[in-house]
DRENNUBA-17609 format. One record per residue (C-alpha): residue number from 1; chain; x, y, z. Coordinates in steps of 0.5 Angstrom, whole numbers, plus 500, padded with zeros to 3 digits. Each point is the difference from the previous one (the first is absolute). Layout:
N
<guza><i>NUM</i><ch>A</ch><px>X</px><py>Y</py><pz>Z</pz></guza>
...
% end
This chain:
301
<guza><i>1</i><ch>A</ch><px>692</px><py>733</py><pz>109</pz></guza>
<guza><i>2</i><ch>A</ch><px>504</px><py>499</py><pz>506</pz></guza>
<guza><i>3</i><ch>A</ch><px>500</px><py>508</py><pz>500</pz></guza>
<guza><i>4</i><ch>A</ch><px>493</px><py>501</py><pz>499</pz></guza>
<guza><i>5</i><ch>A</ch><px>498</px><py>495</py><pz>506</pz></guza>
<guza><i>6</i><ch>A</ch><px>504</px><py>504</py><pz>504</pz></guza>
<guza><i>7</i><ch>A</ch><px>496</px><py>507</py><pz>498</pz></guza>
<guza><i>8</i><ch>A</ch><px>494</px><py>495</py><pz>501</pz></guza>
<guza><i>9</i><ch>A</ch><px>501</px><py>498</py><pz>507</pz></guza>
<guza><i>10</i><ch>A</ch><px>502</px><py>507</py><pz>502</pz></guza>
<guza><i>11</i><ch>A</ch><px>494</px><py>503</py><pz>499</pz></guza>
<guza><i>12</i><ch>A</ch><px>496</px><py>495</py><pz>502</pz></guza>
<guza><i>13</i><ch>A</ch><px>504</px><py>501</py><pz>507</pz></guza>
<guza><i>14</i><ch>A</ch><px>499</px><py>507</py><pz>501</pz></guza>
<guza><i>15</i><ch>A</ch><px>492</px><py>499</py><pz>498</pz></guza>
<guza><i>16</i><ch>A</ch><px>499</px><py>495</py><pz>505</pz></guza>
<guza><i>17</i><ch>A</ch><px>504</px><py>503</py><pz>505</pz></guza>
<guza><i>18</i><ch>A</ch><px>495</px><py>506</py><pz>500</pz></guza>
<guza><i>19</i><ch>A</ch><px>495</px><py>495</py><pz>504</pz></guza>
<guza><i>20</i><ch>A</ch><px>505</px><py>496</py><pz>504</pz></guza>
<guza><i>21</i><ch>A</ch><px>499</px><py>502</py><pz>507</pz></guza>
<guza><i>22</i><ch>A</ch><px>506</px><py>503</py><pz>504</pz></guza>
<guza><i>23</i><ch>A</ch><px>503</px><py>496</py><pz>505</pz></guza>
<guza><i>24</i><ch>A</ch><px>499</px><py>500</py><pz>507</pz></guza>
<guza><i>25</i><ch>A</ch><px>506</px><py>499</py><pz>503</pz></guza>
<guza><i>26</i><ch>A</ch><px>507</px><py>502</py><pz>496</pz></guza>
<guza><i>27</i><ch>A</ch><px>504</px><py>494</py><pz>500</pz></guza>
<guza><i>28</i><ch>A</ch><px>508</px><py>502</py><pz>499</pz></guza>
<guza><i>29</i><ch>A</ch><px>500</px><py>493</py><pz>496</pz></guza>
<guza><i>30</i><ch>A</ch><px>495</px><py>502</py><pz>496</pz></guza>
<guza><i>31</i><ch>A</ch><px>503</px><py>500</py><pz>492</pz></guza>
<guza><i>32</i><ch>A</ch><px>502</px><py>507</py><pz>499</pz></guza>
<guza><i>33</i><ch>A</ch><px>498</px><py>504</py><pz>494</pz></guza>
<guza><i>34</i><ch>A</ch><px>503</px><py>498</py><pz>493</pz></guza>
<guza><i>35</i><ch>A</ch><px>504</px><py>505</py><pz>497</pz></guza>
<guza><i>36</i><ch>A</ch><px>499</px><py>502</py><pz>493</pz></guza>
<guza><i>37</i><ch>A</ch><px>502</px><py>497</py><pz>494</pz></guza>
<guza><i>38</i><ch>A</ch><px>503</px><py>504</py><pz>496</pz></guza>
<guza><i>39</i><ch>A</ch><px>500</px><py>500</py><pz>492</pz></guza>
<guza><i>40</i><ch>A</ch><px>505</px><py>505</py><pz>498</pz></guza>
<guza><i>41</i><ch>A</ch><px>503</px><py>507</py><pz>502</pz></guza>
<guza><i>42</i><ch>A</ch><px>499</px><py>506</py><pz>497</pz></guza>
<guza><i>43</i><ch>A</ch><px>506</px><py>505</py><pz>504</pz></guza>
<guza><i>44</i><ch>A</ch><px>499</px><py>500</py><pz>507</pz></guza>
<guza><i>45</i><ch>A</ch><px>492</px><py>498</py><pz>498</pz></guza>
<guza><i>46</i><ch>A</ch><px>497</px><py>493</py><pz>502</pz></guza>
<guza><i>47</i><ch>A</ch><px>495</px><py>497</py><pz>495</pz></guza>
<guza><i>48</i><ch>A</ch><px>497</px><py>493</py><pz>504</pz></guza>
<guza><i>49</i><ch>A</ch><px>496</px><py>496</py><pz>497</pz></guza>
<guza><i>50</i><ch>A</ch><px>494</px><py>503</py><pz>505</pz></guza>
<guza><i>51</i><ch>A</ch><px>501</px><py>507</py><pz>496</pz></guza>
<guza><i>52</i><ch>A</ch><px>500</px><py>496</py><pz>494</pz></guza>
<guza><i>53</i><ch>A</ch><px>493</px><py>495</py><pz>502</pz></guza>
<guza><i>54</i><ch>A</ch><px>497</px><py>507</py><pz>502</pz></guza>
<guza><i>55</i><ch>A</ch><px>501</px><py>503</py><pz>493</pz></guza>
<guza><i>56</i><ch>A</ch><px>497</px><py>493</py><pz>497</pz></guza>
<guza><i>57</i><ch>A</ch><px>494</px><py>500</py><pz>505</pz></guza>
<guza><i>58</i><ch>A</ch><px>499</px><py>508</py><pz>497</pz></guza>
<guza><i>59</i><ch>A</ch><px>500</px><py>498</py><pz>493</pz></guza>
<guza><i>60</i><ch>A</ch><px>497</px><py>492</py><pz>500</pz></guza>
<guza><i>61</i><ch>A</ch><px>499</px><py>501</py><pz>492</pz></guza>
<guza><i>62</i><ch>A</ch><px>508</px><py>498</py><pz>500</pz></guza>
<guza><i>63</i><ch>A</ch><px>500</px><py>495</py><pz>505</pz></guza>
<guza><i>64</i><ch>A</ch><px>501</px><py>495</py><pz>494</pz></guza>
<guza><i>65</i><ch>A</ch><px>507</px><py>503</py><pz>498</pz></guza>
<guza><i>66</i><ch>A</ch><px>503</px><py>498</py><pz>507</pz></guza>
<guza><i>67</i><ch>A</ch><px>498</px><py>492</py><pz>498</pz></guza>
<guza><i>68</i><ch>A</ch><px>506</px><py>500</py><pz>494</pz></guza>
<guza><i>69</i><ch>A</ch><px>508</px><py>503</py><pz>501</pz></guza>
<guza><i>70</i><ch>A</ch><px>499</px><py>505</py><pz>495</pz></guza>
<guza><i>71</i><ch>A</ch><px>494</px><py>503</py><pz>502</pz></guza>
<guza><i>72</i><ch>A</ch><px>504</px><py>500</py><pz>508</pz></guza>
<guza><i>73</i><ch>A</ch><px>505</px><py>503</py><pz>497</pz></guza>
<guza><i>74</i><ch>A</ch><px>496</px><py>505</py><pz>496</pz></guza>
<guza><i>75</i><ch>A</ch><px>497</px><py>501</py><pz>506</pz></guza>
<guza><i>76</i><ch>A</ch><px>505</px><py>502</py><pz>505</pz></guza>
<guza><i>77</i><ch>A</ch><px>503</px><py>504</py><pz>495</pz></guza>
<guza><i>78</i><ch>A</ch><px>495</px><py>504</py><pz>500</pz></guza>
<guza><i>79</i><ch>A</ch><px>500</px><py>500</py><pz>508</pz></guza>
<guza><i>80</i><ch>A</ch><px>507</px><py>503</py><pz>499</pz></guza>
<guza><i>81</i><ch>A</ch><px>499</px><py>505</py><pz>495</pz></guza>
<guza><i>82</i><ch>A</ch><px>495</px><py>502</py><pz>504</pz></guza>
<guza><i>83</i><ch>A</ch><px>504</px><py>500</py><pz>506</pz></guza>
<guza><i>84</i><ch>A</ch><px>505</px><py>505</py><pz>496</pz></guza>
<guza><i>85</i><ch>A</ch><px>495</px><py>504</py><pz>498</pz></guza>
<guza><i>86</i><ch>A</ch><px>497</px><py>502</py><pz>507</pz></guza>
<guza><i>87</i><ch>A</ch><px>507</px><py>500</py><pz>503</pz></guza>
<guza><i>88</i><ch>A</ch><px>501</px><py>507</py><pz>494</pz></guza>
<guza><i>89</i><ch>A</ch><px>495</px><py>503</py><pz>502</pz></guza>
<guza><i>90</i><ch>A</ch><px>502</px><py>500</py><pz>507</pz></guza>
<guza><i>91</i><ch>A</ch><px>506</px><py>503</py><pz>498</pz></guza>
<guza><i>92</i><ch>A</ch><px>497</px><py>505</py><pz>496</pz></guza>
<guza><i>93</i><ch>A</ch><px>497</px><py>503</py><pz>506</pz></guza>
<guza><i>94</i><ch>A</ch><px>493</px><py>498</py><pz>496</pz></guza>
<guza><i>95</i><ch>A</ch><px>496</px><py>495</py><pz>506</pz></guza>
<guza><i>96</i><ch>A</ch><px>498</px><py>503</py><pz>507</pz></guza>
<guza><i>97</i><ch>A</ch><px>502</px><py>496</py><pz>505</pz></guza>
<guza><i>98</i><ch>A</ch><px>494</px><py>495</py><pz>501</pz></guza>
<guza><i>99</i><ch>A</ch><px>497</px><py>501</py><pz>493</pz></guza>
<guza><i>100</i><ch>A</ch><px>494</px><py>497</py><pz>497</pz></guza>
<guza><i>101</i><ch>A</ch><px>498</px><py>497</py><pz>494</pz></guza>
<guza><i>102</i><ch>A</ch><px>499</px><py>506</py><pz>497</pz></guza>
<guza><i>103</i><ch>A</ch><px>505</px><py>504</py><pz>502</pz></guza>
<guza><i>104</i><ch>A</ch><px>505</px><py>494</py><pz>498</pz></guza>
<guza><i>105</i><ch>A</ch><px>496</px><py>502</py><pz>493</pz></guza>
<guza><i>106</i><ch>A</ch><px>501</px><py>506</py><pz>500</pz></guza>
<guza><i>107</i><ch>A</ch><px>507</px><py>499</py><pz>501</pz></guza>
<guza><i>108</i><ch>A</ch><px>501</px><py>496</py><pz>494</pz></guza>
<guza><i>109</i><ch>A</ch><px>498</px><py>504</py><pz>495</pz></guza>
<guza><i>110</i><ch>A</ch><px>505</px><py>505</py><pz>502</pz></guza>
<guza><i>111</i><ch>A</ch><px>505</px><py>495</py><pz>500</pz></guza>
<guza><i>112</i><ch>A</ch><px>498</px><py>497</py><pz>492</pz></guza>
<guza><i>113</i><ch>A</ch><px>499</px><py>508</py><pz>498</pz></guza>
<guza><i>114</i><ch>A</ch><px>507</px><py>501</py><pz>502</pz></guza>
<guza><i>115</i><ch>A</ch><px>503</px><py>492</py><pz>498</pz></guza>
<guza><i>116</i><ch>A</ch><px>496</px><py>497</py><pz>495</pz></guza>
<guza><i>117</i><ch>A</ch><px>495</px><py>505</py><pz>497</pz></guza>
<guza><i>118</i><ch>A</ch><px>496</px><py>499</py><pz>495</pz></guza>
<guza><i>119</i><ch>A</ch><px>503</px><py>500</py><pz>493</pz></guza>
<guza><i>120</i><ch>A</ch><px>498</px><py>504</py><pz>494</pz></guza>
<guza><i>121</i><ch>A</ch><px>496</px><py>498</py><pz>495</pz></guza>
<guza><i>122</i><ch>A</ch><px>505</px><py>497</py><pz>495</pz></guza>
<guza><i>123</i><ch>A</ch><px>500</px><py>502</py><pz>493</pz></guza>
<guza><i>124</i><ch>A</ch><px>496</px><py>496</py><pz>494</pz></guza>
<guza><i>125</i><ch>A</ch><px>505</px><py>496</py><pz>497</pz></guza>
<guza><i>126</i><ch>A</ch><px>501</px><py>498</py><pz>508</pz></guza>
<guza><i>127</i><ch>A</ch><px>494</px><py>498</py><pz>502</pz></guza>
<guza><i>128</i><ch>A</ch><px>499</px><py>496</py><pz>492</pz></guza>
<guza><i>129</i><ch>A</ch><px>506</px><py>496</py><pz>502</pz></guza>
<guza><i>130</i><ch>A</ch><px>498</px><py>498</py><pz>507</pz></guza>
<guza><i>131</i><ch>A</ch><px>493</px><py>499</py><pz>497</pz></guza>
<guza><i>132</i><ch>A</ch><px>504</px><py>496</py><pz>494</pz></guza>
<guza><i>133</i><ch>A</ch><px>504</px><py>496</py><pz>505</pz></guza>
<guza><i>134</i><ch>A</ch><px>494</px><py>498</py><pz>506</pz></guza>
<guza><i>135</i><ch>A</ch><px>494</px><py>499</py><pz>495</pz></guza>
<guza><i>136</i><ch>A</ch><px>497</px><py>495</py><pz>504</pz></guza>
<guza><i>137</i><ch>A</ch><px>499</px><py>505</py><pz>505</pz></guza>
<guza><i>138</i><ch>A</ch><px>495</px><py>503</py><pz>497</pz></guza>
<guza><i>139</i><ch>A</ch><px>495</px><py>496</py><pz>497</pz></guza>
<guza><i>140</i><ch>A</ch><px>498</px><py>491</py><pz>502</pz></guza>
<guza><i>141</i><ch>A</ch><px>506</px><py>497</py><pz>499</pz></guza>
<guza><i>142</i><ch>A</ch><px>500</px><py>493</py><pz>496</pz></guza>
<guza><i>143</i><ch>A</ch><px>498</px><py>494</py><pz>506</pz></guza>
<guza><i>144</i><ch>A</ch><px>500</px><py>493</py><pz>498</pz></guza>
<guza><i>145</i><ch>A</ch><px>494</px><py>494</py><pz>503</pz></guza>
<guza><i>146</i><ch>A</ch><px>503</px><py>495</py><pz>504</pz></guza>
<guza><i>147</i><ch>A</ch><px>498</px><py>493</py><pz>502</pz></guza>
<guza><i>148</i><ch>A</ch><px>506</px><py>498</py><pz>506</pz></guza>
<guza><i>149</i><ch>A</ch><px>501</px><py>493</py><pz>503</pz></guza>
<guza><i>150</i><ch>A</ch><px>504</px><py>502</py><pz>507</pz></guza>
<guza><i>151</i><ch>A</ch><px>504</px><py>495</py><pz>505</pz></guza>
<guza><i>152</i><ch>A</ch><px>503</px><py>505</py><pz>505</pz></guza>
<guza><i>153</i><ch>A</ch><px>506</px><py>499</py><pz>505</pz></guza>
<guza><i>154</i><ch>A</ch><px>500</px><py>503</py><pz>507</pz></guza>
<guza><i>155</i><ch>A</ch><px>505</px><py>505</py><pz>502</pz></guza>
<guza><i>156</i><ch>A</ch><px>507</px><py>498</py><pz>499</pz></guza>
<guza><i>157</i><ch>A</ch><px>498</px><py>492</py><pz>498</pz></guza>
<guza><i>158</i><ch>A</ch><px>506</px><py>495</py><pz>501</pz></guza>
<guza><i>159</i><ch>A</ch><px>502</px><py>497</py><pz>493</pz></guza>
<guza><i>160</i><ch>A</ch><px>496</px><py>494</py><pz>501</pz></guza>
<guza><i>161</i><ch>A</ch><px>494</px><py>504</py><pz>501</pz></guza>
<guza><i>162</i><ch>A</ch><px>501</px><py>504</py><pz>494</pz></guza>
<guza><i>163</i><ch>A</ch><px>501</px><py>493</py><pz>496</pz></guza>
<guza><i>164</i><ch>A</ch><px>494</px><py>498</py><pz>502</pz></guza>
<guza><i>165</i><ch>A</ch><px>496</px><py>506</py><pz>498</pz></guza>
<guza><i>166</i><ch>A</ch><px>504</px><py>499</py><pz>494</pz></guza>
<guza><i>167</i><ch>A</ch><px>498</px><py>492</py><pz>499</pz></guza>
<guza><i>168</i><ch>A</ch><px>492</px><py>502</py><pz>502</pz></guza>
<guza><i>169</i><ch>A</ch><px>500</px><py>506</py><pz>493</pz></guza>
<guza><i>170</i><ch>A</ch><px>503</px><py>496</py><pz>495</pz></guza>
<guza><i>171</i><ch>A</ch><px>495</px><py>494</py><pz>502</pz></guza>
<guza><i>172</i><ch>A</ch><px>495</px><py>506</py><pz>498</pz></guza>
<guza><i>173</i><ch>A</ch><px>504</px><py>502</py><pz>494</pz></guza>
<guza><i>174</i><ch>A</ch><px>500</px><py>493</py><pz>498</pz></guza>
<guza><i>175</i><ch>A</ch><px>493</px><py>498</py><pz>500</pz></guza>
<guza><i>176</i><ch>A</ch><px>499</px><py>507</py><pz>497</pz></guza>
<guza><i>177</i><ch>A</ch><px>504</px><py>498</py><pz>494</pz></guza>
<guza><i>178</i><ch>A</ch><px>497</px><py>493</py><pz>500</pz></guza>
<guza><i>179</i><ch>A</ch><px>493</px><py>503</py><pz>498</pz></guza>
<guza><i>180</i><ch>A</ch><px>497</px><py>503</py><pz>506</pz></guza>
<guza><i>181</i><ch>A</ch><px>497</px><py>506</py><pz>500</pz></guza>
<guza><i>182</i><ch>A</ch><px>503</px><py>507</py><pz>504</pz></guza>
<guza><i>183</i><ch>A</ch><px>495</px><py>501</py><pz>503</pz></guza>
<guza><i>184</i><ch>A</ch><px>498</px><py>493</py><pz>503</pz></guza>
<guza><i>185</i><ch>A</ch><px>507</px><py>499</py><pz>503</pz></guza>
<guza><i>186</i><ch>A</ch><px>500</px><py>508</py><pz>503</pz></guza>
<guza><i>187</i><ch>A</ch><px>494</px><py>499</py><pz>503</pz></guza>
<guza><i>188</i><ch>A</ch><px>503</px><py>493</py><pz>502</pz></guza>
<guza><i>189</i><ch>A</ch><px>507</px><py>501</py><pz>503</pz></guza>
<guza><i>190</i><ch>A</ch><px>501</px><py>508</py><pz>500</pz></guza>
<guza><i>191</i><ch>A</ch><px>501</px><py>503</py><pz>508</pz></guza>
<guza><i>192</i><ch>A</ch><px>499</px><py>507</py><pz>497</pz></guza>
<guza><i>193</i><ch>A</ch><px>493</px><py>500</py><pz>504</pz></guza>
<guza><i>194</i><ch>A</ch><px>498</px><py>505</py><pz>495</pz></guza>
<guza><i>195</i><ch>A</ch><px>501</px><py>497</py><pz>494</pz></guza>
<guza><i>196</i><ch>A</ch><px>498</px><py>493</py><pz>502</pz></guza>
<guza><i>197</i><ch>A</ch><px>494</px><py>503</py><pz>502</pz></guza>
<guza><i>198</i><ch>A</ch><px>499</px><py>502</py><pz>492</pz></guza>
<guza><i>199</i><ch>A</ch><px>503</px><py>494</py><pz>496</pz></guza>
<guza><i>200</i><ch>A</ch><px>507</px><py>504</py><pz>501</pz></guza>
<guza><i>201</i><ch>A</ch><px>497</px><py>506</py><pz>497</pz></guza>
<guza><i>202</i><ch>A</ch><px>504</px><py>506</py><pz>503</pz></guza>
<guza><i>203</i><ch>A</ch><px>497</px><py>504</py><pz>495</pz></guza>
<guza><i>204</i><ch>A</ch><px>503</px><py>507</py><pz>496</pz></guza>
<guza><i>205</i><ch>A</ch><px>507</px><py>503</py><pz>503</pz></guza>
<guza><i>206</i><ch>A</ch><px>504</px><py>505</py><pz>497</pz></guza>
<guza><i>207</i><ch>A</ch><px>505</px><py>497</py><pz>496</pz></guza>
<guza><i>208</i><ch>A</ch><px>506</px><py>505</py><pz>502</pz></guza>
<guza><i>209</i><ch>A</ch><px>502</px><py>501</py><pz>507</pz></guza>
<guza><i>210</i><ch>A</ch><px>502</px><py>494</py><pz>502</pz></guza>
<guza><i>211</i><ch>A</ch><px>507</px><py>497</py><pz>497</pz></guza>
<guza><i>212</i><ch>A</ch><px>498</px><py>492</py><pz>502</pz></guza>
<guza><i>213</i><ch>A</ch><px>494</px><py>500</py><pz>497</pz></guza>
<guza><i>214</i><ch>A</ch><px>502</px><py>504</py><pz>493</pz></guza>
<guza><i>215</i><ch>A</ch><px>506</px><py>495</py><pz>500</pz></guza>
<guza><i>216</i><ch>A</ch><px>495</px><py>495</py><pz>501</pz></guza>
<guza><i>217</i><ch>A</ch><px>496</px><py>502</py><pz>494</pz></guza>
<guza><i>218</i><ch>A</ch><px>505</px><py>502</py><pz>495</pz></guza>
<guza><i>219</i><ch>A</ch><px>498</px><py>496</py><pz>494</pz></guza>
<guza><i>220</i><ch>A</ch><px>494</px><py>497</py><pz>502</pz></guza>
<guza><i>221</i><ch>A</ch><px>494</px><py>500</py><pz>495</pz></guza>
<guza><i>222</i><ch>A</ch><px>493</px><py>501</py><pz>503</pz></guza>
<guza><i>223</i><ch>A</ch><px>497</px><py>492</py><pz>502</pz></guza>
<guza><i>224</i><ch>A</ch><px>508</px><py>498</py><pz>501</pz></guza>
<guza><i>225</i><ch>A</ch><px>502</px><py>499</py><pz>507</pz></guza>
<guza><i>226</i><ch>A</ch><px>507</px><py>499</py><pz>503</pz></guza>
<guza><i>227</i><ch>A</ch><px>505</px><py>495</py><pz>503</pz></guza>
<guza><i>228</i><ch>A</ch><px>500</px><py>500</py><pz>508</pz></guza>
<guza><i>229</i><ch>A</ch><px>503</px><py>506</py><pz>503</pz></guza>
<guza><i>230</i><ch>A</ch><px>503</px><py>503</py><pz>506</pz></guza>
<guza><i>231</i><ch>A</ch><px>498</px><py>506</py><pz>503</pz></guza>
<guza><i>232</i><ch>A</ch><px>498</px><py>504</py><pz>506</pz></guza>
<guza><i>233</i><ch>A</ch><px>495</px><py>495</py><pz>503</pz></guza>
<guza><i>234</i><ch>A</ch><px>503</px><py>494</py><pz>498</pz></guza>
<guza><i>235</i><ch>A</ch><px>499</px><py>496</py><pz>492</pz></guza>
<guza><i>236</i><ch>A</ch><px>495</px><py>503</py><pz>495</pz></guza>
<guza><i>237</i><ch>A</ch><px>497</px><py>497</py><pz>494</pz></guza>
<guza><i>238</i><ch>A</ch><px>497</px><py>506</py><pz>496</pz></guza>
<guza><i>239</i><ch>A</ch><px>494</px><py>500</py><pz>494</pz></guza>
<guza><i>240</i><ch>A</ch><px>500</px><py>506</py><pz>496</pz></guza>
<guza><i>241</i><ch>A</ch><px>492</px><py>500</py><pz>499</pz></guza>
<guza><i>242</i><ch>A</ch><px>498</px><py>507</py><pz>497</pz></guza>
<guza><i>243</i><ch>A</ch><px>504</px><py>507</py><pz>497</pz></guza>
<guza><i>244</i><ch>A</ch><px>498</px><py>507</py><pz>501</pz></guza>
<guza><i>245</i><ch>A</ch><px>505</px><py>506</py><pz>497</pz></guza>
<guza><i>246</i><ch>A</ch><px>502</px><py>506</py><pz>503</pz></guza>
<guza><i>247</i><ch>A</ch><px>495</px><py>506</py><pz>499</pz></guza>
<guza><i>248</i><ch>A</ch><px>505</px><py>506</py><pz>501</pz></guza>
<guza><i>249</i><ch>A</ch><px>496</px><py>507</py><pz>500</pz></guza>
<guza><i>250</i><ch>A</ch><px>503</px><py>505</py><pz>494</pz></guza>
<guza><i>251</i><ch>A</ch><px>506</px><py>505</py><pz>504</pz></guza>
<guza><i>252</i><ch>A</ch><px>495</px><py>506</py><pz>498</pz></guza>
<guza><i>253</i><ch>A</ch><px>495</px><py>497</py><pz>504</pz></guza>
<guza><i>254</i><ch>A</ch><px>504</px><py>497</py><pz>506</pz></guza>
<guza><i>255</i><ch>A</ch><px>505</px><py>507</py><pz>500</pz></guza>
<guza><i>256</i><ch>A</ch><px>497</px><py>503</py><pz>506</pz></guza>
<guza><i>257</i><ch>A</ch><px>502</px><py>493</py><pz>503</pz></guza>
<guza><i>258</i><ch>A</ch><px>506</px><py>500</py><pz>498</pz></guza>
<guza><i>259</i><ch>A</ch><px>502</px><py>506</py><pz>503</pz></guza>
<guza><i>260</i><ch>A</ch><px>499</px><py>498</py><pz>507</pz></guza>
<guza><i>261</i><ch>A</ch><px>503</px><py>492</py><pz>500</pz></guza>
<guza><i>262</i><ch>A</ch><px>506</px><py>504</py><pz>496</pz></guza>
<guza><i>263</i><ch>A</ch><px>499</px><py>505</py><pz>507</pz></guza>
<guza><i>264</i><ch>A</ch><px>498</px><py>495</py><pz>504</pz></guza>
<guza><i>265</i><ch>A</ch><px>507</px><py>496</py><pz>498</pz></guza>
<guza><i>266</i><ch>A</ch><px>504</px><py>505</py><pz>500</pz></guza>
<guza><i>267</i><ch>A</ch><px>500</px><py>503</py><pz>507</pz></guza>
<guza><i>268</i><ch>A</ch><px>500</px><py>493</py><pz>503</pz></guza>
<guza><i>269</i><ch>A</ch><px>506</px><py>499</py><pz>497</pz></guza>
<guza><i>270</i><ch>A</ch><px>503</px><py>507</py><pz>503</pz></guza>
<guza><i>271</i><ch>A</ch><px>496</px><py>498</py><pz>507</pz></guza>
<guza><i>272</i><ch>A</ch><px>504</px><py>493</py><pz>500</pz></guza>
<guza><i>273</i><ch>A</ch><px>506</px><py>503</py><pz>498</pz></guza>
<guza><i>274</i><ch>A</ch><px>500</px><py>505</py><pz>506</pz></guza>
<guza><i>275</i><ch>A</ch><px>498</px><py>494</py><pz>504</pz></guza>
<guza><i>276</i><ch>A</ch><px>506</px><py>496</py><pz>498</pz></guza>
<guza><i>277</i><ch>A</ch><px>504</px><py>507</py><pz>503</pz></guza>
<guza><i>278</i><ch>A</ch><px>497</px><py>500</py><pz>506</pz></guza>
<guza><i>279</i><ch>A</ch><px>501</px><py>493</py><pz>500</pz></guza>
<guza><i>280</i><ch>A</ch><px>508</px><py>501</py><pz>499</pz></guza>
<guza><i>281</i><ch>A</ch><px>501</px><py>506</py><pz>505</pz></guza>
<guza><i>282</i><ch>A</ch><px>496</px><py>496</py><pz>505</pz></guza>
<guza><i>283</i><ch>A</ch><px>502</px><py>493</py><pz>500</pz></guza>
<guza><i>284</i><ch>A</ch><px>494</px><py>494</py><pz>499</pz></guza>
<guza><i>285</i><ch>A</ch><px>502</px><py>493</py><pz>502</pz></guza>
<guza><i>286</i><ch>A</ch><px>495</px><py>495</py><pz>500</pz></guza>
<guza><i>287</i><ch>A</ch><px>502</px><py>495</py><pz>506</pz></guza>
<guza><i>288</i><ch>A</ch><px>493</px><py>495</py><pz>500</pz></guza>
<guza><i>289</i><ch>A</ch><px>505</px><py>495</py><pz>497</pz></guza>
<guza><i>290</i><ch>A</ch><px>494</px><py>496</py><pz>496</pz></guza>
<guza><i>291</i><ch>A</ch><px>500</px><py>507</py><pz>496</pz></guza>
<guza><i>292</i><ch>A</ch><px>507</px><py>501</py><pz>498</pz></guza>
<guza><i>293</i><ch>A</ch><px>500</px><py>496</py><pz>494</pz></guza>
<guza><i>294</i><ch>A</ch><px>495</px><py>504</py><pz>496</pz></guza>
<guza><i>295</i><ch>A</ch><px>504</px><py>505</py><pz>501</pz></guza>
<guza><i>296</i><ch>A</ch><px>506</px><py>498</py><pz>496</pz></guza>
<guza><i>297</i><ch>A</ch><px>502</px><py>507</py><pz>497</pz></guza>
<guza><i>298</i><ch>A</ch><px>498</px><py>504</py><pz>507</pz></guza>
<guza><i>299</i><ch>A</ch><px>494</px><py>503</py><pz>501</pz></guza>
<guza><i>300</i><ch>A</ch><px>499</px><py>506</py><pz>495</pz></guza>
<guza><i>301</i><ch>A</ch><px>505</px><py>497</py><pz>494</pz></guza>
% end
């Protein structure tokens, strides 16, 4: 969270900085200008928060992913291998000197025609196993009806506070037990806003995806709910309400489909492979040190 409001105060900054009037007398004792923090290095290349803010204000949809470590992490990954990427098509000699976004393009996909093309279409027997081995892609995977009592901690709670939030859920898992209903006590004392609103009602959720909420679901009969659970928001009480059964398109239909995730997976992995040479050639360091610990296997393991 700290890291988020820093990019938020930043950009707020330089947004209003572009209706300050500029000072009429320079003061020598005025403050001088930050220097740039840096979240990571990739050779002699500088990656700051700033860049990385800019990349989030061109594509808002993601801002969502900075708010926990991983989607940080995952993000700045991406800033890097794309970092990796510009710098080969300089050297390849495939950017002119100030190029634009479409000369950028351009060059990219000289640059994957020569590194990670697109593969061939693979054989049957290929594709059956993949289709075999990835089912759910194709077609509605199995979801489960939720109903969910949460108490939530803050961000790096102290033991007291997690112990408190702990005390306040059996309290509600304890009138649950006693004969109350779900929906009274969610409507009650849940701080999901959403659920509250709704009885604890979140509604249909696919049931794979998420190993909390499969471990948390293992056993559980449809009208049965769980204990008091940790998890990434605080402690839950969960009521399994309804079922729905995958419905998985048959391979002769979903073949052309196949074909172009197993295409699509395919030359991802030689991309991300070309990306963790470039990587090893050039050297990447990560310096903001509130990130180094997602990165505990480097960059690009």
């Amino acid at each position: 969270m700290r890291f988020l409001l820093l990019l938020l105060t930043l950009w707020a900054s330089s947004l209003f900085a572009l209706d300050a009037p500029p000072p009429a007398v320079q003061d020598e004792q005025a403050p001088k200008e930050m220097p740039p923090v840096i979240m990571a290095r990739v050779g002699s290349r500088e990656i700051s928060v700033q860049e990385f803010m800019g990349f989030l204000a061109k594509n808002p949809t993601r801002v969502k992913e900075a708010t926990t470590p991983e989607g940080k992490a995952g993000l700045l990954r991406e800033a890097i291998g794309n970092e990796l990427l510009m710098l080969a098509m300089r050297e390849e000699g495939l950017l002119p000197e100030n190029p634009t976004e479409a000369d950028q393009k351009k060059a990219f996909i000289k640059l994957m025609s020569k590194h990670f093309p697109p593969p061939p279409t693979p054989d049957d027997a290929t594709l059956r196993d993949y289709y075999q081995k990835h089912m759910a892609d194709f077609g509605i995977p199995a979801s489960v009806r939720l109903s969910q009592i949460q108490i939530r901690v803050k961000e790096s709670p102290s033991d007291e506070e997690k112990a408190d939030a702990r005390k306040r859920a059996e309290a509600a898992l304890a009138r649950i037990e006693a004969g109350e209903s779900f929906a009274a006590v969610a409507a009650e004392l849940s701080e999901n806003p959403r659920a509250k609103a709704n009885q604890g009602d979140v509604g249909f959720v696919w049931r794979e995806g998420s190993a909390w909420l499969d471990q948390a679901l293992q056993g559980l009969k449809k009208g049965e709910h769980t204990g008091v659970l940790e998890s990434p928001a605080g402690y839950d009480i969960l009521m399994l309400t309804d079922e729905r059964e995958a419905i998985i398109t048959p391979f002769d239909e979903a073949r052309e489909s196949v074909v172009k995730k197993f295409q699509v997976k395919q030359q991802a992995e030689a991309r991300n492979a070309y990306v963790k040479q470039l990587a090893d050639r050039v050297g990447v360091e990560i310096v903001l040190d509130e990130m180094k610990g997602s990165f505990p296997n480097g960059v690009f393991p």
